[in-house]
Each structure stands twice: as structure tokens, then as C-alpha cells.
DSSP file (Angstrom, degrees, kcal/mol; ACC not computed):
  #  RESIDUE AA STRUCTURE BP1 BP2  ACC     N-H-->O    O-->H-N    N-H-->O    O-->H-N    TCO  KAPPA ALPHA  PHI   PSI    X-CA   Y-CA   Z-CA
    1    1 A X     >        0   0    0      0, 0.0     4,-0.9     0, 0.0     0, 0.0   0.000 360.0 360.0 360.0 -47.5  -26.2  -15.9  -13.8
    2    2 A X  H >>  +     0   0    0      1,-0.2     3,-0.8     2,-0.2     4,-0.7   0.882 360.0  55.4 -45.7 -44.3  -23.9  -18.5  -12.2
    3    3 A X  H 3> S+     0   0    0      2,-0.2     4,-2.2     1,-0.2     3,-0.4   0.822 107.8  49.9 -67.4 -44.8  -20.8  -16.6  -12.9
    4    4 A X  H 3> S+     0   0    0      1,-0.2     4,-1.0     2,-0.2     5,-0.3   0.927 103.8  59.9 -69.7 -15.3  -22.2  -13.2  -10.9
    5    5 A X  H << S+     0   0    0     -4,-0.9    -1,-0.2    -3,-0.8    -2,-0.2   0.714 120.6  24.5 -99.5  -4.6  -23.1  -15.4   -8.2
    6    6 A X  H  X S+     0   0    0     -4,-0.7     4,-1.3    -3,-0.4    -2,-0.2   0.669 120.9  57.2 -98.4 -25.5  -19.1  -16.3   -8.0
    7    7 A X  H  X S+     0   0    0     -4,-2.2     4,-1.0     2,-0.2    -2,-0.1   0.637 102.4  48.7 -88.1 -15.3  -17.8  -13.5   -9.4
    8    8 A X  H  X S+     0   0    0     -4,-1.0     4,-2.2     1,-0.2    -1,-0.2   0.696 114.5  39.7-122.6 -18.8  -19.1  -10.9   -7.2
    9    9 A X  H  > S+     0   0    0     -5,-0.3     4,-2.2    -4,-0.2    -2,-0.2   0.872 109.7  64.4 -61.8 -25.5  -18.3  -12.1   -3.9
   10   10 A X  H  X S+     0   0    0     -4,-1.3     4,-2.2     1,-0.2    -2,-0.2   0.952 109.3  41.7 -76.6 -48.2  -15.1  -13.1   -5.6
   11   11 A X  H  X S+     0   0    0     -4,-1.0     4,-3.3     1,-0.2     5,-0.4   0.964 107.5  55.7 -74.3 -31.3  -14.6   -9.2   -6.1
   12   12 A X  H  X S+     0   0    0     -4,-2.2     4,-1.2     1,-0.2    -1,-0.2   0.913 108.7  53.5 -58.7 -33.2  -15.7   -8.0   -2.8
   13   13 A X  H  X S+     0   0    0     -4,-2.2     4,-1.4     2,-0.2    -1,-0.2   0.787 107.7  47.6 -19.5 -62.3  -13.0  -10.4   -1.1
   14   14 A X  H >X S+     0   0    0     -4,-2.2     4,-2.3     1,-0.2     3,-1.1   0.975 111.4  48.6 -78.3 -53.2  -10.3   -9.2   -3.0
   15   15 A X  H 3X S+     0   0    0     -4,-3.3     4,-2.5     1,-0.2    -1,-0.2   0.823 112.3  51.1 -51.1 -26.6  -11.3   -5.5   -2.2
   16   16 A X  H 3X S+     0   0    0     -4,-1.2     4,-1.1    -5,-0.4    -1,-0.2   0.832 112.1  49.0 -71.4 -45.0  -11.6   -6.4    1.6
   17   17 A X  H <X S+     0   0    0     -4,-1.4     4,-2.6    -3,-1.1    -1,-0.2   0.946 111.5  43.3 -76.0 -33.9   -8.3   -7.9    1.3
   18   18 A X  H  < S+     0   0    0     -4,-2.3    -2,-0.2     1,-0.2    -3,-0.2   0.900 116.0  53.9 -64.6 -41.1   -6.5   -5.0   -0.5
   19   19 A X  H  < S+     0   0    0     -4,-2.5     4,-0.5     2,-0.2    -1,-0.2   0.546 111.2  44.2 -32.8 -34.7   -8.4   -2.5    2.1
   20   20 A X  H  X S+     0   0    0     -4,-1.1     4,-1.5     2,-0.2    -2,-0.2   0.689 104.3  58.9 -97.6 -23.2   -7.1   -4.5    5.0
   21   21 A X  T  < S+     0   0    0     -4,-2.6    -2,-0.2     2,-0.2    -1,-0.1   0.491 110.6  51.2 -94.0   7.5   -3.4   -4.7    3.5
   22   22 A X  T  > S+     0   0    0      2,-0.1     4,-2.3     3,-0.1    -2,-0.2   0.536 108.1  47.4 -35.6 -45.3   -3.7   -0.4    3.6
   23   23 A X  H  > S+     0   0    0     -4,-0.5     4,-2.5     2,-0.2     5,-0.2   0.865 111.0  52.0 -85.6 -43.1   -4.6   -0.2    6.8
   24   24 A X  H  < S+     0   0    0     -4,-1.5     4,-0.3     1,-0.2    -1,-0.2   0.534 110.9  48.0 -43.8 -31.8   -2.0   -2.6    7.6
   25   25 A X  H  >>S+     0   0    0      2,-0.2     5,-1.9     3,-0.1     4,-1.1   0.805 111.8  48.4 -87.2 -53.1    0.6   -0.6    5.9
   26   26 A X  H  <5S+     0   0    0     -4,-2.3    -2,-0.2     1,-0.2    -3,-0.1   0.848 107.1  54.1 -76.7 -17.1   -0.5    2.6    7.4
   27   27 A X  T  <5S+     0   0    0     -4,-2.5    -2,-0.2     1,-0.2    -1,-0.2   0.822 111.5  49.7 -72.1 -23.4   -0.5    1.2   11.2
   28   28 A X  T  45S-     0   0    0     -4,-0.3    -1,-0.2    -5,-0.2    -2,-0.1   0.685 119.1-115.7 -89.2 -14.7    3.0    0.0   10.6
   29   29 A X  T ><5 +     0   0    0     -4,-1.1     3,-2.1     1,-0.1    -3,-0.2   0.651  67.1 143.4 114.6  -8.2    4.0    3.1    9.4
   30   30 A X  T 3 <S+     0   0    0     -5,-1.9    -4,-0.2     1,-0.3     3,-0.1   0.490  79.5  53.3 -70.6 -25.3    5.0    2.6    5.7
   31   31 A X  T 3  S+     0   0    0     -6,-0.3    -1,-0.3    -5,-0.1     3,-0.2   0.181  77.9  99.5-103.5   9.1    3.4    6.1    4.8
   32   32 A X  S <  S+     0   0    0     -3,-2.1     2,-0.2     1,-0.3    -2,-0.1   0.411  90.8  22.9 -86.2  11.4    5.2    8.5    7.4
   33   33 A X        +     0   0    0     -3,-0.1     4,-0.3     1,-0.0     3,-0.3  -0.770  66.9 163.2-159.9  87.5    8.0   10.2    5.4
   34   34 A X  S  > S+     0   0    0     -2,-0.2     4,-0.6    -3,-0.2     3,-0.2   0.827  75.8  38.8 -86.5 -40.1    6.8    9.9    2.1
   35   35 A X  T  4 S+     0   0    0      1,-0.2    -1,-0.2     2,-0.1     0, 0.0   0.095  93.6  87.2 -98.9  45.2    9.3   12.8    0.6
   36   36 A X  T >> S+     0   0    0     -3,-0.3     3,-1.2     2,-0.2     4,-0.9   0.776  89.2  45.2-106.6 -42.8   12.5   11.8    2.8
   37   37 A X  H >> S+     0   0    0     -4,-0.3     3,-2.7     1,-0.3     4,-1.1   0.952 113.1  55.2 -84.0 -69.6   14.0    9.1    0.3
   38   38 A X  H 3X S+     0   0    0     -4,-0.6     4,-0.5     1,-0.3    -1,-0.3   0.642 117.8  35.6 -58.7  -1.9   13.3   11.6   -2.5
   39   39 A X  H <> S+     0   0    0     -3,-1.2     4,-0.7     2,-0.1    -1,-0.3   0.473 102.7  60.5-115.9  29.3   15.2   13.9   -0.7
   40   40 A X  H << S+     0   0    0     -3,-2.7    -2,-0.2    -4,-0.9    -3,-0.2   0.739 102.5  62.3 -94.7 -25.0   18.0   12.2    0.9
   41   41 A X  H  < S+     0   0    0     -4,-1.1    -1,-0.1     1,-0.2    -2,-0.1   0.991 107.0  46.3 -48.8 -45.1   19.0   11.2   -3.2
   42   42 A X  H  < S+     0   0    0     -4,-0.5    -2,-0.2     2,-0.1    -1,-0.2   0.884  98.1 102.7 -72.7 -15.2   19.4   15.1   -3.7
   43   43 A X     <  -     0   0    0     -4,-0.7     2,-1.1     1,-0.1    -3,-0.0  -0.046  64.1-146.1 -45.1 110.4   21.6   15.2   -0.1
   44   44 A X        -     0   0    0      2,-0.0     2,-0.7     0, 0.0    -1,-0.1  -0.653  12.3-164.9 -70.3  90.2   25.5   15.4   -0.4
   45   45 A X        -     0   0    0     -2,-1.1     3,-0.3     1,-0.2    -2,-0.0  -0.691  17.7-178.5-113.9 141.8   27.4   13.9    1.9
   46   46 A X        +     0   0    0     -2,-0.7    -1,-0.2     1,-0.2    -2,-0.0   0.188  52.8  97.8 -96.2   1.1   30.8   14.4    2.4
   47   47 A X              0   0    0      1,-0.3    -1,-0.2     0, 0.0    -2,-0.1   0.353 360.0 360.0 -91.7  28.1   32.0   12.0    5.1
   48   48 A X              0   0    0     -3,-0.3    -1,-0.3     0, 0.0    -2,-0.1   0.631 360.0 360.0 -93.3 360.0   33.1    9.9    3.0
């Protein structure tokens, strides 16, 4: 019984934190071109 009474705040914490470092991710922007670096590999460029 002791162990649920640590264990399950313990987990709601960590989801709260992982939820808030998403939201974080998508206000800065980390999700707005998801398929431009897979397709700037197939991209040829020639000025080199």
C-alpha cells in the first residue's frame, strides 16, 4: 500500500513533465517541416 501511495503520484509527475516538454517542443516549433530533412537527403545539388 505504501509503494502506490509513492508510486502513483511518482507516475503522474513524470507524465505532466513529458506533456509539458511536447507542448514545449511544439511552441518552439520542432514539429513544423516534419518531411523537409527527408527530402532535402533525396535533393541534388550541383553547386558544388
Amino acid at each position: 500500500m505504501n509503494g502506490i501511495l509513492f508510486l502513483i503520484p511518482a507516475a503522474l509527475g513524470l507524465g505532466l513533465i513529458g506533456l509539458a516538454g511536447f507542448f514545449w517542443a511544439v511552441r518552439d516549433g520542432q514539429f513544423d517541416d516534419p518531411e523537409g530533412a527527408a527530402n532535402r537527403i533525396l535533393i541534388d545539388e550541383q553547386d558544388r
